[in-house]
C-alpha positions in Angstrom: 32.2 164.2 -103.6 32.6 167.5 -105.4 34.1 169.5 -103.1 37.8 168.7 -104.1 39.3 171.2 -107.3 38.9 168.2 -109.7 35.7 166.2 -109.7 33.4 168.4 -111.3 35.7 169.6 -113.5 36.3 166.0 -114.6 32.3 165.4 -114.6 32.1 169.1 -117.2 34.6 167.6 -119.7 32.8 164.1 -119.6 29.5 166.2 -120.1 30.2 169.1 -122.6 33.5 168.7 -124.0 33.1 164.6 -124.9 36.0 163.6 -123.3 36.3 159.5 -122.6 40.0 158.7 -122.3 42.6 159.7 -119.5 45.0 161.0 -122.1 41.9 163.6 -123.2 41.7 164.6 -119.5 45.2 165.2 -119.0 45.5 167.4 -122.3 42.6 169.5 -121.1 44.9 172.5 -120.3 43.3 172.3 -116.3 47.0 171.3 -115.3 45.9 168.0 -113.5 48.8 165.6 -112.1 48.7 162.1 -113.3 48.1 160.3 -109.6 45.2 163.3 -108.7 43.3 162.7 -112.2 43.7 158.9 -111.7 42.4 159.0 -107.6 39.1 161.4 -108.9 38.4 158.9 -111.8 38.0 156.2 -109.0 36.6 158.3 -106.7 33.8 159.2 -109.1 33.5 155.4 -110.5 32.7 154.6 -106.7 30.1 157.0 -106.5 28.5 155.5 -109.3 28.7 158.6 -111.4 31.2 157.6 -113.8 31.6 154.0 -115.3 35.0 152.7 -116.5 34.6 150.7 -119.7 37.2 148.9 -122.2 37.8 150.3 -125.1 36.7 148.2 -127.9 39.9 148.3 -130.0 42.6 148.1 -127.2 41.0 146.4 -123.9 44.2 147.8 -122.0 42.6 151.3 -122.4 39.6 152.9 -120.6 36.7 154.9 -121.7 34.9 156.7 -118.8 31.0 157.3 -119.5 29.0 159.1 -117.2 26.1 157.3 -115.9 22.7 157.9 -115.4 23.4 159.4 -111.9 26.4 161.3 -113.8 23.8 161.9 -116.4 21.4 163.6 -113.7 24.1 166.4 -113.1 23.1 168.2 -115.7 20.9 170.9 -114.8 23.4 171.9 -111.8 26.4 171.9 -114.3 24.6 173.7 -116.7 23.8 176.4 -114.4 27.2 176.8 -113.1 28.4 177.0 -116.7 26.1 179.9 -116.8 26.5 181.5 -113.4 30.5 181.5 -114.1 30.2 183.2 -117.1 28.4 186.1 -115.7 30.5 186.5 -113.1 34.1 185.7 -113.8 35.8 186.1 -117.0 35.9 183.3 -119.4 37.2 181.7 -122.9 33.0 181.2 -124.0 32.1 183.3 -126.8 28.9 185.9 -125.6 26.5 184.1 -128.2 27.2 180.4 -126.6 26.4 181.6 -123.6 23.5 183.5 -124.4 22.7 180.7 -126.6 22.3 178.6 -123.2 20.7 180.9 -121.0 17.9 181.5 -123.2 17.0 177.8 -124.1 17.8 175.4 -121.3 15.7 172.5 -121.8 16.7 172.5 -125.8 20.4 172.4 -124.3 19.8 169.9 -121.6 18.0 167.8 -123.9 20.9 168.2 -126.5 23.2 166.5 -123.4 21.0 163.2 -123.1 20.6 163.0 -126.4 24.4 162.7 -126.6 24.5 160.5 -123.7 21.9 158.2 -124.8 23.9 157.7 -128.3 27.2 157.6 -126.7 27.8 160.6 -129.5 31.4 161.8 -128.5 31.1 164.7 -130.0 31.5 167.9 -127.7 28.8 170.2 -127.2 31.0 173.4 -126.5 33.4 174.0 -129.3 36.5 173.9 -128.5 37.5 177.8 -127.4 40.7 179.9 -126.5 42.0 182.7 -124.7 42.1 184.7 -128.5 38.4 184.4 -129.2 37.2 188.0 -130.5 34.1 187.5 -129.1 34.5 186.4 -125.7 33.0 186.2 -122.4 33.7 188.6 -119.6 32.4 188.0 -116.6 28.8 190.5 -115.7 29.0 192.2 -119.1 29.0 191.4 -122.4 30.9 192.9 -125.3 
């Protein structure tokens, strides 16, 4: 299930950067085709870690939620969040990263939380390639 360049990317911005719609996905900056974003959604829907559901205001448009199972990944994301930054460089500010090495369960309790509420918001700020204060990979500045 996750060993294609897409799912678990797909599963992160679901999980930390409160993504829902296939428009979001696309604009993530990952560089995703269209018919590849479209096959993983379905792939993980049949897996029964994401669930497809209209959206309230237009029910031609889908929201993807993670489920429970989806839900479940989070102590494996969260660690390869981790383990990347320390080893590869990355757009995550030092502190966030710290931040989530240093307090696990207040972070993965921060994700169900989310989860539970169906609270959109993400729970990585949004961060670039001109951050002063970013992450590179076994050392921090």
């Amino acid at each position: 299930m996750f060993g294609d360049r897409w799912s678990l990317l797909v599963v992160r911005d679901l999980m930390v950067r409160g993504f829902r719609t296939f428009k979001q996905f696309q604009a993530s900056g990952e560089g995703i085709a269209t018919n590849i974003l479209a096959d993983r959604l379905k792939k993980l829907e049949a897996a029964g870690i994401v669930i497809a559901e209209p959206e309230e205001t237009d029910g031609r448009r889908m929201n993807y939620r993670l489920t429970e199972k989806g839900i479940d990944l989070a102590p494996v994301l969260l660690e390869l969040l981790i383990w990347g930054a320390r080893h590869e460089e990355t757009a995550a500010p030092c502190a966030l990263i710290a931040k989530m090495e240093g307090s696990r369960e207040e972070v993965l309790a921060e994700v169900r939380r989310r989860w539970r509420e169906r609270d959109p918001a993400p729970l990585l700020p949004r961060f670039g390639h001109g951050d002063a204060d970013r992450h590179s990979g076994g050392r921090r500045k």
